[in-house]
N, C-alpha and C positions, 0 to 999 in steps of 0.2 A: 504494500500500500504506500502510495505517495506521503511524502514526510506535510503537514498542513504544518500552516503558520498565523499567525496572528491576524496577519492581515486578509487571509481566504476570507476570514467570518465576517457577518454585515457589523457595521461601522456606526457609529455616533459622533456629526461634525456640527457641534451647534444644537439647532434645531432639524439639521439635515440628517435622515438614514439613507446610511450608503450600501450598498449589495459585500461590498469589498475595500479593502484599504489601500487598493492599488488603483491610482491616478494617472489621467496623460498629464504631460509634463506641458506648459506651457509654450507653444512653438511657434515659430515664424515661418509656414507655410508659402506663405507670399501666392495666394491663389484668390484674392479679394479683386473687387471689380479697378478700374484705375482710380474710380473715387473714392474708395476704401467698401463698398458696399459688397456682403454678403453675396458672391458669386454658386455657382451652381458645381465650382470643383471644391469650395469648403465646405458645404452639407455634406457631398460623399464621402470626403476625407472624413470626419468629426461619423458622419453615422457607421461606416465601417469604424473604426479607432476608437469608437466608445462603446463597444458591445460586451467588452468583459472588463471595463474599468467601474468604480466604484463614482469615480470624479472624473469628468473632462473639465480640463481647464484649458479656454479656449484663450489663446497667446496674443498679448503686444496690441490690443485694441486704443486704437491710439482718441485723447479724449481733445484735440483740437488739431487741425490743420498742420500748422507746425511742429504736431511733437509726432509725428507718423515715423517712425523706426526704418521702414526699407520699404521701394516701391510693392504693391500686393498686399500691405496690411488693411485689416480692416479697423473700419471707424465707427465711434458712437460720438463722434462731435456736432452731430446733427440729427435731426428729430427724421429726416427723410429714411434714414438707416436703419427705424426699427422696425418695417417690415420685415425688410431681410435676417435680421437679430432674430425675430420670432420666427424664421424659417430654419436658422441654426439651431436655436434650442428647441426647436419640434423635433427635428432628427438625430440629436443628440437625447432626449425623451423617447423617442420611440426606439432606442438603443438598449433602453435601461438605466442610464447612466444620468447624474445629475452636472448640471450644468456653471460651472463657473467662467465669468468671463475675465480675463487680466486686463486691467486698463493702464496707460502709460503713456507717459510724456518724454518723446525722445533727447530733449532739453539739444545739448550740440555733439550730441552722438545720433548725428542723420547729416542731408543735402537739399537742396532747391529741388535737385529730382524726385528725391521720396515724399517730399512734403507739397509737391504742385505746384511749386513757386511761392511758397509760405516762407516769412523769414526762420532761418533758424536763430535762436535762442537759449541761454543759459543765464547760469548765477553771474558769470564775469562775460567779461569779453574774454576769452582764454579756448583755443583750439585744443581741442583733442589731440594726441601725440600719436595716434591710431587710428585706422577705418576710414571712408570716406567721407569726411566733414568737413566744414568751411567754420570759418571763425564768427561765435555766435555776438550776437547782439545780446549788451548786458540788460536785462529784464530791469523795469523799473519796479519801484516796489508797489505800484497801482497794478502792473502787469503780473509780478507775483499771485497778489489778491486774485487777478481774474483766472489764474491758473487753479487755485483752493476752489472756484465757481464752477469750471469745467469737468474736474472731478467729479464734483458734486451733479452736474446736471449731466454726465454719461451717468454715472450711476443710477438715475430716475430710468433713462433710455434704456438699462440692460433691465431691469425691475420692469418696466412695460413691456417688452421684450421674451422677456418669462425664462431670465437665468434665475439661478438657486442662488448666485453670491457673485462678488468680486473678488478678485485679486491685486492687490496696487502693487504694480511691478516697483519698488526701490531697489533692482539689482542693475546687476550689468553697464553701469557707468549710462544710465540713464536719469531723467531730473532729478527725482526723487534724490538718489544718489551722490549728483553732482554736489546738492547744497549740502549735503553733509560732509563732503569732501573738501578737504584746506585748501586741495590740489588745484580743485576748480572751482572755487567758491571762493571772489578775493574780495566780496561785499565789507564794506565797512558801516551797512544800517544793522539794523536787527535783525536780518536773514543770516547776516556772517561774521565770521569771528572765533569768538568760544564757540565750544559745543555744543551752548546753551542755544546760541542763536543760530545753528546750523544746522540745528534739529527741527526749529518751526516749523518749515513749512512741509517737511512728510508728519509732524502731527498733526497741522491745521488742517491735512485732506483727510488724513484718517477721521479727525474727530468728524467734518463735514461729512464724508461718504458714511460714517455711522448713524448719522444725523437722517440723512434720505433713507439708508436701509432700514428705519424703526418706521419708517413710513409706508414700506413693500405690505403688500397684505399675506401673498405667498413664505415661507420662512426662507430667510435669505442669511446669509452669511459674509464676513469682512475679513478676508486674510492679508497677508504682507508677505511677499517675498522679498529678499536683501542678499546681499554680497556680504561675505563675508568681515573683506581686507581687499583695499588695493598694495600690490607691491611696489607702486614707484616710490622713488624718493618723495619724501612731502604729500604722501596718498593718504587715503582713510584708513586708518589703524581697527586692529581688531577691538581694542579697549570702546572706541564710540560706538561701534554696532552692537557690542554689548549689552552699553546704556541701553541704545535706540532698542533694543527688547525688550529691556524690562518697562520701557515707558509705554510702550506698545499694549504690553500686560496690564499695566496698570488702564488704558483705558479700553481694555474689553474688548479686543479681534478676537476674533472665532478660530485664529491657526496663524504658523509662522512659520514661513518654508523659505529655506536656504536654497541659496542655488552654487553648489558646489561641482568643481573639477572630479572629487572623486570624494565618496560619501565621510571614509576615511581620512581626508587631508587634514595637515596640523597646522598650525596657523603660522607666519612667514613674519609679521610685527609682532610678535609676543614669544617671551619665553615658554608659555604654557606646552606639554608635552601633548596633553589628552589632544583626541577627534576634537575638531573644533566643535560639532554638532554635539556633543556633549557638553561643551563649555556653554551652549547657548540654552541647551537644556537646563542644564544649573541656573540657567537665569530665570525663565520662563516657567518653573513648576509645573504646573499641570493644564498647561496651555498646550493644545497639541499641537506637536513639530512635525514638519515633513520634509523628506530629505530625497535631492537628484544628486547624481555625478556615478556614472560606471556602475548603474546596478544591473546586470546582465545576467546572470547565474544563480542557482539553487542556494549556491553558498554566501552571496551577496545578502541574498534574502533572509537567508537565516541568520546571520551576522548581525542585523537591524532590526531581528522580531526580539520584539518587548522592550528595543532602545527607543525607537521614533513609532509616530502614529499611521501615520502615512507616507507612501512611496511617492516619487512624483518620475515615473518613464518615461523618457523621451526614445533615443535613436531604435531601444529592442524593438519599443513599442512602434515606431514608423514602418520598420521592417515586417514585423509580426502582432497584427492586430490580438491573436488568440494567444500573447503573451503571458497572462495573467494564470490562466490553464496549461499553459504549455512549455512553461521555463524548467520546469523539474524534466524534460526529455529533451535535450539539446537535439538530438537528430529530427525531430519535429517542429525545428525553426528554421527558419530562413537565411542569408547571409545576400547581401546585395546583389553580388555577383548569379544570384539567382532568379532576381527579381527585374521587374522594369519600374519607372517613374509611372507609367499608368497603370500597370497593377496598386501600385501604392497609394496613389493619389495625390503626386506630388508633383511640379515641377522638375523638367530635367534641370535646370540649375541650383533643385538643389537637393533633388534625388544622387547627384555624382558626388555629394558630401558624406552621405551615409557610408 
C-alpha cells in the first residue's frame, strides 16, 4: 500500500475545505488575452491543472496597468475583466479544486511592452540590476495611496468573480517587495527608511484587501507570499521578513507561503543554520505555512509532512497534472522530453523552460 501523508486528507484553510493539501503553485503562464483578459488557453490550462489539487492558485494577476509582470498576464485592474475571472473560477470549480487568485504589482521588475505602454514604476527611481526593465519612475506618495486602492478594488473584482481568496504576491522582487527593500526603496517620507516605514505599505494593502474580503458573502481567504532574503549587497535581509510575519500574524491572513529555490535552503544574511521555513515557522505559530522550491518526489513529501500545511507545485505539477496521485510511482510521470506545449497547455516559450 502506498505510504499517505498529511496532506492526501481534506484540509482546513480559513473558512475554506480543501479535498487535499497539495496546491498549484502560482505561475506565469503568459496565455491571457493582450489586455490581460481571461483567454480560452487559461480555462484549459487551470481546469486540466486543478483536478487533483486541493488549491489553485491562479498567478501574477496584475491589479493596474502598470504593474503587469510579462506580456500574457492577466488583469483585475478593470471591472470589464470579471466576466472572464468568472469563467476561470467556473472551470477551476468544476475541477474540484478551490480557487485563489494572486494579485500583484510589478513595481520596476516589468517594460513598456508588458504593461501596454503604462509607465513603469517603483519606491525610487533605481533600475533593477536584472530582467528586462527600464528605470522606474519614483511613485509619489498620493500615487502610493492609489496603489493600497487598486489592491483593494481587484480584490472586490476577484470576490465578484467567485474566487475563494487572494494571494498578494510580496515575493520575487516585485512592489510589494521592492519597499521593503533598502536596495530599492531610497524614499526619504514615511514609505522609506527604517523598517518601520518600509513595511507600510504591504500592511496598508493587506489591512485594505482584509477590509473588502469581510465584505465577500462566499468565504474567502487573504494569504501572502514573500521572499525570503535578497542576496545583493545592500538587499532585504532575512531578519525584516521575519518581522514582516509576525506583523502579518498579528493582523489575521488566513496563510503565508514562501516562495523558495529549494524547500530546504538556509538562509544566505543570517547566521541561523535551520531550513529557513522553519525559522518562519517559529514566527508564525499556528498560522499555516506553505512551502515551493524542488518538491518532486515521495521523499520530498514526506520530509515536509507535519512540518508545513500546505505544498505549493509548480514545474511537476505543469508537466503532470495527476501529480498529487501519482508522485509515489515515478514511472507514471512524465519528463518534458515527453510531452509537447499543447498537450500541456502552455506556451512554447515557455513550455522549452520546463
Amino acid at each position: 500500500m502506498a505510504q499517505q501523508f498529511s496532506f492526501d486528507r481534506p484540509q482546513t484553510l480559513g473558512p475554506l475545505h480543501l479535498r487535499n493539501g497539495y496546491c498549484l503553485a502560482p505561475l506565469e503562464t503568459r496565455t491571457a488575452l493582450f489586455d490581460g483578459e481571461v483567454g480560452r488557453d487559461d480555462c484549459y490550462f487551470h481546469r486540466e491543472h486543478a483536478r487533483h489539487v486541493g488549491l489553485d492558485i491562479v498567478g501574477s494577476i496584475y491589479v493596474h496597468a502598470s504593474g503587469a509582470t510579462v506580456t500574457g498576464s492577466l488583469s483585475a485592474a478593470d471591472d470589464a475583466m470579471i466576466p472572464g475571472l468568472r469563467r476561470l473560477t467556473a472551470a477551476i470549480h468544476a475541477s474540484g479544486a478551490r480557487a485563489v487568485g494572486q494579485l500583484v504589482h510589478a513595481g520596476r521588475m516589468t517594460n513598456h511592452v508588458a504593461t501596454n505602454g503604462a509607465p513603469v514604476v517603483g519606491p525610487s527611481a533605481v533600475r533593477a540590476a536584472h530582467g528586462v526593465v527600464e528605470m522606474p519612475h519614483a511613485l509619489t506618495r498620493a500615487e502610493v495611496l492609489a496603489i493600497v486602492d487598486q489592491f483593494g478594488a481587484a480584490t472586490q473584482r476577484l470576490i465578484l468573480a467567485g474566487f475563494d481568496g487572494v494571494e498578494l504576491h510580496g515575493a520575487n522582487s516585485f512592489l510589494l517587495q521592492q519597499f521593503l527593500s533598502p536596495l530599492s526603496n531610497r524614499r526619504t517620507d514615511d514609505f522609506g527608511g527604517d523598517l518601520l516605514n518600509r513595511v507600510r505599505l504591504p500592511l496598508l494593502v493587506v489591512q485594505r484587501v482584509l477590509q473588502v474580503a469581510k465584505q465577500a458573502r462566499q468565504p474567502f481567504v487573504v494569504g501572502y507570499r514573500l521572499s525570503p532574503e535578497e542576496v545583493e549587497p545592500g538587499g532585504l535581509r532575512l531578519l525584516d521578513t521575519l518581522t514582516l510575519s509576525r506583523l502579518l500574524t498579528q493582523l489575521s491572513i488566513d496563510y503565508l507561503s514562501l516562495s523558495l529555490h529549494h524547500y530546504d535552503q538556509t538562509a544566505q544574511t543570517s547566521a541561523a543554520t535551520a531550513p529557513v521555513r522553519r525559522l518562519f515557522k517559529a514566527q508564525i505559530g499556528n498560522l499555516p505555512l506553505m512551502v515551493a522550491g524542488e518538491i518532486a518526489r515521495a521523499a520530498d513529501v514526506q520530509r515536509l509532512d507535519q512540518q508545513v500545511a500546505f505544498l505549493a507545485i509548480g514545474r511537476q505539477l505543469m508537466l503532470n497534472p495527476q501529480w498529487p496521485v501519482a508522485f509515489r510511482f515515478p514511472a507514471a510521470l512524465h519528463t518534458a522530453a515527453e510531452l509537447s506545449a499543447e498537450r500541456v497547455g502552455l506556451p512554447q516559450a515557455i513550455f522549452k523552460y520546463l
